[in-house]
Each structure stands twice: as structure tokens, then as C-alpha cells.
C-alpha positions as CSV (number, residue, x, y, z in Angstrom):
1,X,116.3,95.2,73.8
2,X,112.9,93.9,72.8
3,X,111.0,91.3,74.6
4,X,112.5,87.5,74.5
5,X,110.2,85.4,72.0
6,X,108.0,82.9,74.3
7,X,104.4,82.0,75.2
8,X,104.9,83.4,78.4
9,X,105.8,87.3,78.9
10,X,109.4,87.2,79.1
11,X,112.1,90.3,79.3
12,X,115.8,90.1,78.8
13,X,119.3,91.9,77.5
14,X,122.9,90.4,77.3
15,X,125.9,93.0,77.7
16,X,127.3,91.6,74.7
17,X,124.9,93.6,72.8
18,X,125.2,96.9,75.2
19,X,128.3,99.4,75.9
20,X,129.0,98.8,79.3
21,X,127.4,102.3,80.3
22,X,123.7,101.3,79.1
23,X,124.4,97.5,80.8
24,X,125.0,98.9,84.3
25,X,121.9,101.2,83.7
26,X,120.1,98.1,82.4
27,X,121.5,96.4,85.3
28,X,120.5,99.3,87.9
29,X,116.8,99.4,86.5
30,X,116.4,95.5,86.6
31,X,117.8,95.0,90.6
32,X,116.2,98.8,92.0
33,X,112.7,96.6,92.8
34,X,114.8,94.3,95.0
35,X,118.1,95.8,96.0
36,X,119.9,98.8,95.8
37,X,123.4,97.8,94.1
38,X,126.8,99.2,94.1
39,X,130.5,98.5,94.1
40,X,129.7,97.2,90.9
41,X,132.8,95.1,89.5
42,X,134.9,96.8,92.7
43,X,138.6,95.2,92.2
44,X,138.1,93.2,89.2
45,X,140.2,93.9,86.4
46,X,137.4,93.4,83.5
47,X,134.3,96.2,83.1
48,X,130.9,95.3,84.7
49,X,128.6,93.1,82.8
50,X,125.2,91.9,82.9
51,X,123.1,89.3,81.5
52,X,119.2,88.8,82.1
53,X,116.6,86.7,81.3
54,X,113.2,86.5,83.0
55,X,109.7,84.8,82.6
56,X,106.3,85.9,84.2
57,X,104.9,82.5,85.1
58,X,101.5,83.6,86.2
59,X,101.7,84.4,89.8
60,X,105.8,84.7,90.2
61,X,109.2,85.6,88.8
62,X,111.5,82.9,87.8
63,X,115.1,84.5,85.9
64,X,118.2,84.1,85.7
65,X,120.9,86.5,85.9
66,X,125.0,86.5,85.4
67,X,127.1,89.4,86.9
68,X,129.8,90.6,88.1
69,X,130.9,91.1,91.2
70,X,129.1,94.2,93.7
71,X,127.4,94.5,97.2
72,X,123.3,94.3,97.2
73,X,121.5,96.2,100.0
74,X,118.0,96.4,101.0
75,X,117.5,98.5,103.3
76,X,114.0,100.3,105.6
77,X,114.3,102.5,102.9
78,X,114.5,100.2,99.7
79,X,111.5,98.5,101.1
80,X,109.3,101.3,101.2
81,X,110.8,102.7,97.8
82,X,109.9,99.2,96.2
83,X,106.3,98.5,97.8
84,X,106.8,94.6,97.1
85,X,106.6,92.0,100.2
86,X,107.7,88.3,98.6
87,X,109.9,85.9,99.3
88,X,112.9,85.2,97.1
89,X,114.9,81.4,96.4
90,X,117.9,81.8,94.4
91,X,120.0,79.2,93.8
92,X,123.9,80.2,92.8
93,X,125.0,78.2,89.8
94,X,128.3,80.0,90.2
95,X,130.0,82.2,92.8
96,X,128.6,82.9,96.0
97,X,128.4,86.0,98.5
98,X,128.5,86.7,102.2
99,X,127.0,89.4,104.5
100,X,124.0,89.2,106.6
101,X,120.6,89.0,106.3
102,X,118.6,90.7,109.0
103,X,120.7,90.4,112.1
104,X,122.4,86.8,111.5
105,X,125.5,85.9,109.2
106,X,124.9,84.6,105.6
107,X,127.4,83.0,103.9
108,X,126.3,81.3,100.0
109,X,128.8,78.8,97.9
110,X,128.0,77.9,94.5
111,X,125.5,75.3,94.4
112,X,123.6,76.6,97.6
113,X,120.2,77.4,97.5
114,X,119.4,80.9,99.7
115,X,115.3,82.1,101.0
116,X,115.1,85.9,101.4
117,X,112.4,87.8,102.9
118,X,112.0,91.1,100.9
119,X,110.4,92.6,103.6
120,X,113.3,92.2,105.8
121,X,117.1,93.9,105.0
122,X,119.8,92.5,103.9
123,X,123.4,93.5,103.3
124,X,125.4,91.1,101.0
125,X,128.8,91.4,98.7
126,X,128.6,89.3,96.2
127,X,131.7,87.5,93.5
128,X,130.6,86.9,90.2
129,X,128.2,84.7,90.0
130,X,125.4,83.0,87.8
131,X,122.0,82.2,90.1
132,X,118.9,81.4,89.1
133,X,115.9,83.3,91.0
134,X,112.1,82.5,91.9
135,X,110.5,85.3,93.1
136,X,106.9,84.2,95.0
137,X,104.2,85.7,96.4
138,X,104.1,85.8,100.3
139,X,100.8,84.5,100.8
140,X,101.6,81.5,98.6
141,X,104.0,80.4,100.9
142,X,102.2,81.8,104.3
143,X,99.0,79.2,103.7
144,X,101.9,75.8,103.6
145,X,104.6,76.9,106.1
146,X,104.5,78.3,109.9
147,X,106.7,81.1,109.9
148,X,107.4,82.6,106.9
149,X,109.4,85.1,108.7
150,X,112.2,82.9,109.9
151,X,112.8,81.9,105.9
152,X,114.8,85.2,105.8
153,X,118.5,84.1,105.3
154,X,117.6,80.1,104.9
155,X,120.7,78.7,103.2
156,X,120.0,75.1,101.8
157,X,123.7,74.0,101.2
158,X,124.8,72.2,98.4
159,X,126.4,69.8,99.9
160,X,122.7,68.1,100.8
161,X,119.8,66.4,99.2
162,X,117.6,69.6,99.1
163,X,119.6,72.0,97.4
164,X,120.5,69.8,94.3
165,X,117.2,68.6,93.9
166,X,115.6,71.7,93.9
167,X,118.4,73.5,91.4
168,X,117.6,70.5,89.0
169,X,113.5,71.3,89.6
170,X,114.4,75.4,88.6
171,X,116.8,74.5,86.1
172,X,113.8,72.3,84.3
173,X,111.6,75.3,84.7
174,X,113.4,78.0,83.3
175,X,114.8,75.1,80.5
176,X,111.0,74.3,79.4
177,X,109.2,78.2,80.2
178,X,110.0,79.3,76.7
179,X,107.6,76.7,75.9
180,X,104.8,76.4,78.3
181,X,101.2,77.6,77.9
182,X,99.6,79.7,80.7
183,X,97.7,75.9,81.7
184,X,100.7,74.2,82.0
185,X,102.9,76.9,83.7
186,X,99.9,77.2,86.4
187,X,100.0,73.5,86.8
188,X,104.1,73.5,87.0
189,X,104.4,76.4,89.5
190,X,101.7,74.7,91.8
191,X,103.6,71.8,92.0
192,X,106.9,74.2,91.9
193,X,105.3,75.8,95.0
194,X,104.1,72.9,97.1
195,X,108.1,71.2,96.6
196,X,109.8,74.1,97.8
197,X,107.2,74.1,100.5
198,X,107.5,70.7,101.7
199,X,111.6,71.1,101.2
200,X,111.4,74.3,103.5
201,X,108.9,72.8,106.0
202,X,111.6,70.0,106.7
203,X,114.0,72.4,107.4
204,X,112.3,74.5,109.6
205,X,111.8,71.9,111.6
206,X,114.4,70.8,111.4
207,X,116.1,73.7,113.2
208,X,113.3,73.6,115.4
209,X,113.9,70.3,116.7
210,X,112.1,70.7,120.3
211,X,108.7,71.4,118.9
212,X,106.5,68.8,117.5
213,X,104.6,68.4,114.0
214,X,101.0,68.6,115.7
215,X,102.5,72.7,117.5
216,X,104.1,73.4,113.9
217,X,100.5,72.2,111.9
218,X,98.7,74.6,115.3
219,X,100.6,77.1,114.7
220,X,100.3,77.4,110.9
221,X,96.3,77.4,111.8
222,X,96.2,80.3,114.5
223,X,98.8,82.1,112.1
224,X,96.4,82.0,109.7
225,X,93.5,82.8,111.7
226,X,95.3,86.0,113.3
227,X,96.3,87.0,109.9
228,X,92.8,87.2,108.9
229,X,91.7,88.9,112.5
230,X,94.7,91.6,112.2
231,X,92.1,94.5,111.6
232,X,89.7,93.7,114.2
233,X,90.2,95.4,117.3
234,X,88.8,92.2,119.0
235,X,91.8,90.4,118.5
236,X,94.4,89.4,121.3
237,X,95.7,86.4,123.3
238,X,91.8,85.7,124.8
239,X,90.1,85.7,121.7
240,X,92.5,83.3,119.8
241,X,92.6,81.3,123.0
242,X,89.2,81.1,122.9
243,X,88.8,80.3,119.3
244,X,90.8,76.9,119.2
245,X,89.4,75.7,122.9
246,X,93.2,76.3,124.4
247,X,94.4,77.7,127.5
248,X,96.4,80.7,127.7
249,X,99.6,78.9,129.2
250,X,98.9,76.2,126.1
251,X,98.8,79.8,123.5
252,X,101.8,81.7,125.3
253,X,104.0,78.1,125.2
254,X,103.0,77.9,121.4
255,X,104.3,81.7,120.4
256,X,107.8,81.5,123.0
257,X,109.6,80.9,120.2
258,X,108.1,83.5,118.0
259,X,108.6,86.3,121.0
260,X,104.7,86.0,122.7
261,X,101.5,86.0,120.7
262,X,101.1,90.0,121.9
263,X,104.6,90.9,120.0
264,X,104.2,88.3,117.1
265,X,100.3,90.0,116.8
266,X,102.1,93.8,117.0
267,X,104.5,92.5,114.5
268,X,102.3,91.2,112.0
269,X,100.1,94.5,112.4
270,X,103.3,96.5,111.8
271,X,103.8,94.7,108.7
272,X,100.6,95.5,107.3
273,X,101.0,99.1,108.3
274,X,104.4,99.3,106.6
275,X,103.4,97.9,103.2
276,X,99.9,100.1,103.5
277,X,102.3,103.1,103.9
278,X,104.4,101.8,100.7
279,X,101.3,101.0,98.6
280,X,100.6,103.3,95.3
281,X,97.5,103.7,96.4
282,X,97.6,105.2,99.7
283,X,99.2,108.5,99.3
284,X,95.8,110.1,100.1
285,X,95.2,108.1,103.3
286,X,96.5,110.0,106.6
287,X,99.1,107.6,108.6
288,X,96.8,108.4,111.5
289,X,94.1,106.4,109.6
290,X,96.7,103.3,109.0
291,X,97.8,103.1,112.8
292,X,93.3,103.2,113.1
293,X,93.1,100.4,110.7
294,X,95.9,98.0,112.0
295,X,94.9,98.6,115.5
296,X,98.4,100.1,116.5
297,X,97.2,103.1,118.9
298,X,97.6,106.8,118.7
299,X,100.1,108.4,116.4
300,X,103.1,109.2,118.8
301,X,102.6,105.6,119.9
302,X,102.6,104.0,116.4
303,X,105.2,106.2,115.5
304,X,107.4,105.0,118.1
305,X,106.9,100.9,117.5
306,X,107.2,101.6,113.9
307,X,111.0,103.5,114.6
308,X,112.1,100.4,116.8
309,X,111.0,97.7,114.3
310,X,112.0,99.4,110.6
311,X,114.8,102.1,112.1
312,X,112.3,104.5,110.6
313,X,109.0,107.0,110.5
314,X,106.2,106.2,109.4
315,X,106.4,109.6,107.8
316,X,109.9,108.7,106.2
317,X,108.7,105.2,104.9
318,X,106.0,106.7,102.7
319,X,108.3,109.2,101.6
320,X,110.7,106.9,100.5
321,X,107.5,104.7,98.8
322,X,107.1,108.7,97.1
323,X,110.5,108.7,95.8
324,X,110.0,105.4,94.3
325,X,107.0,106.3,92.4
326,X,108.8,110.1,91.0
327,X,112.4,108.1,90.4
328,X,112.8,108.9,86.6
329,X,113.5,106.5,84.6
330,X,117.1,106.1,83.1
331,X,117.2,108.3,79.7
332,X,117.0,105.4,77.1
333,X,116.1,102.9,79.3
334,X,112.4,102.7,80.2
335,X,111.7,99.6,78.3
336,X,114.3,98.1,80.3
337,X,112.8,99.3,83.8
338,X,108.9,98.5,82.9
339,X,108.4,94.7,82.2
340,X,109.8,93.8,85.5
341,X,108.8,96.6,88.1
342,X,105.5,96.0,86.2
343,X,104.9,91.9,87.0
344,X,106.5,92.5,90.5
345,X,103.9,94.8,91.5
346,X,101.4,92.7,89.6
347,X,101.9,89.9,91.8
348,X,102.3,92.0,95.0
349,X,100.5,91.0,97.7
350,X,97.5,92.2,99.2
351,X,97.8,95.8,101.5
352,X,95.3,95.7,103.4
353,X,92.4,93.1,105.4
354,X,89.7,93.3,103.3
């Protein structure tokens, strides 16, 4: 299973040229940086199979993948194991699945185009299917859109204008990535990037009917702003009042919809933590020194808003991040497990404030 011919770095492996023992460990080793899979061809009468093909295009992930049927988890757990905080578009050529995706329902027909937030769970079980998948970058998607966050679960249904246009605008993509240079992939994934932007924008608002385009464009700049500030202990409602010359009632009426601008600031700081805690380089740091950096209190207190928002410890999310690291590899399968675990981490985002 030797890399797929291209310009671009590319990785792939058909089960028609596996036995069906080293496809589901293929299978296992290409999913484990997003989901944790099993049930794998669960009441189907032929054996699982797997087919995948993938392309580094600079700063994301575009593949495509057909499998059979099986349930896809991502759990506090998987998060902190994998270390990666992007945002995932699939669209399902074929097939579909249902489940939910953070607390709300999810429900995905063929021809649908789904948004997943990798750095909240998921539980989904899927049919056979065929789906093309773009994996980006948080912070590509955090400087165009207000709240990134409320992507998670996003289901553009076929049915619409959105969806088909943007399966025909991956479907070009992945046709013509064999033959790009790195110019004129970095020129197609910006303009990639700002349509699936401007196609997610609309529908934000579009479920957000009651606020107007001048909040939505305030709001992506004091999200921006705080995201910057997260480290500095100066930051809190005053100071971000302060900075863009509002009131507080004008702040507080601004973040209702996001919880308050004290819980959305606590969340975001959490965030950080959690991905600091998952990062390969931070075994060394104490947890102590994390719930310093982000600003989140003492360590019984950090401890305790990190167990209500993941369902786990700080000390249990960097020893699942541990595992991740010491998880052998599958005997005859580490070139199948490198390329991609390699180019996620290589567009990870940034850990920390600096």
C-alpha cells in the first residue's frame, strides 16, 4: 500500500487488494485520528470493506472514503487521545447515518452535506456509504464566521441550493488534486475556503433570524479579539466593553445567545486548556500551570469546570492524549497509520496564545 502517484502528498488502499483482516486494520488506523469505529458491517450479510483515498492540499484534508456499514463515536476521551481541533464537511455521495452530535439529533441522506466540530462528540451509526470529506483548520474558519461552535451537527440538505453546489465544488477538487501544483492548490483551497464560508455564514443566519448582519459582523470582531485576549488575566466583560466603546447591557444583549460573554469567555479558555492538555508537547507542563495560563483559577476549581464541560479530569484527558501517543501501531500496518495521523497533526491548530 504505497503512496497514490500525484503532485500533492496523497495516501490510499482499496480492500480489493487486502484480506478483509488487514482492511479493517487499515480501516481502524485511518478513522482512530477522528473517531473511534465499531459495529463494523453489524447485520450485513457481505464482510467489511474499505476504500481510501486522500490528498494533503496544503493546509487541509480532502478524501474520500467508501465503507460499510458501522457506528463512529467521538467521545471526551477520543478528543484528548487524537490532540486535533478542526472542523469537518463531508458530503455523503451515498448512504447516510443518524445519531447525534453534541446534544441535538442528526439525521444525513445521501446528497447532504454535514459540519462537525472535532472538538465536540459525536455518536452516529452509519449505512454504507460513499462521502467525500474536507477536513480544515479551525482558525481558518474562526477569522470568516461568528460561531464556529454552533457548526457542530450543521446538515445542508440535499434537497437545497447549498448542498449540490458545494458537492459539485469538492467533487472538482478531489477530480483535478491528482493534478495540481502546491500554487494552484493554495489558490483553489482559498477560494474552497471562503465558498464554504460564505455558504455557512447564510445559514447561520439563517437559523438565527432575530439577529442582524451588523451583531453577526460585531460579534465575529469581539470573538476575535477575546480569542486573542484569552491569556490575559485582564480580560472580562469591562475590558471588551471598553475596547469597542459599548455598554455592558449592549455586550451582555450581543453574547445571550451564546450563554453571556462570562460563560462564552470560560468556555473558550476551557477549550484552550483542553487541547493544551492533549498537545504532544505538554506532558512536562503541570495542569496547575495550564489552569495559570488560561486564567481558569486554582486546581480544585479548574478541575471541577473542566468535569462539567468534557464529563472528564483534566488528569484523565492528558492520560488519554498519553495513550494516544504509546497506542502501537497495528503489526504490518504502520505505513498505513503514518501519512494521515502525520498531516492531521501537521495542520493542527495552534495550543496555546502566544
Amino acid at each position: 500500500m504505497q503512496p497514490v502517484s500525484s503532485l500533492l502528498p496523497s495516501y490510499g488502499f482499496s480492500a480489493s487488494q487486502m484480506d478483509p483482516e488487514a482492511n479493517i486494520a487499515a480501516w481502524r488506523e485511518a478513522t482512530s485520528t477522528f473517531f473511534d469505529v465499531d459495529e463494523l458491517a453489524g447485520g450485513e450479510v457481505a464482510p467489511f470493506h474499505a476504500d481510501v483515498l486522500s490528498y494533503a492540499l496544503g493546509p487541509v484534508l480532502l478524501g474520500s472514503a467508501r465503507a460499510s456499514g458501522q457506528r463512529f463515536r467521538r467521545t471526551a476521551e477520543t478528543i484528548a487521545r487524537s490532540g486535533v481541533d478542526h472542523i469537518i464537511l463531508q458530503l455523503y455521495v451515498t448512504g447516510g447515518y443518524h445519531g447525534v452530535a453534541g446534544p441535538h439529533p442528526i439525521q444525513v441522506e445521501a446528497g447532504d452535506l454535514c459540519v462537525l466540530d472535532l472538538a465536540q462528540t459525536l455518536e452516529t451509526r452509519a449505512t454504507p456509504f460513499e462521502a467525500i470529506t474536507l477536513v480544515v483548520p479551525r482558525p481558518m474558519f474562526d477569522a470568516r464566521l461568528p460561531q464556529v461552535e454552533d457548526l457542530h451537527g450543521l446538515v445542508l440538505p440535499h434537497d437545497g441550493a447549498l448542498a449540490p453546489l458545494l458537492a459539485r465544488h469538492l467533487s472538482a477538487l478531489f477530480e483535478f488534486a491528482p493534478r495540481m501544483s502546491v500554487d494552484e492548490c493554495q489558490a483553489a483551497i482559498d477560494g474552497t475556503i471562503a465558498l464554504i464560508a460564505a455558504c455557512l455564514r447564510g445559514e447561520l443566519e439563517r437559523r438565527a433570524a432575530d439577529r442582524s448582519v451588523t451583531a453577526d459582523a460585531s460579534l465575529l470582531l469581539i470573538r476575535q479579539y477575546i480569542e486573542a485576549q484569552l491569556a490575559s488575566p485582564e480580560l472580562s466583560a469591562d475590558t471588551v466593553a471598553s475596547h469597542f466603546g459599548l455598554s455592558r447591557a449592549s455586550l451582555y444583549r450581543l453574547f445571550a445567545p451564546l450563554g453571556g460573554i462570562a460563560d462564552y469567555i470560560r468556555s473558550r479558555r476551557l477549550h484552550r486548556a483542553f487541547f493544551d492538555l492533549a498537545a504532544t508537547g505538554s506532558r512536562t507542563v503541570r495542569i496547575s500551570e495550564v489552569a495559570r495560563r488560561w486564567q481558569l483559577g486554582t486546581d480544585a476549581h479548574f478541575t471541577r469546570l473542566f468535569k462539567t464541560a468534557y464529563g472528564i479530569t483534566p488528569r484523565a484527558a492528558r492520560e488519554a492524549a498519553t495513550l494516544g501517543l504509546r497506542h502501537p501501531p497495528v503489526r504490518g500496518q504502520d505505513d498505513v497509520a503514518s501519512p494521515i495521523s502525520r498531516w492531521m497533526r501537521r495542520i493542527a491548530a495552534p495550543r496555546t496564545g502566544e
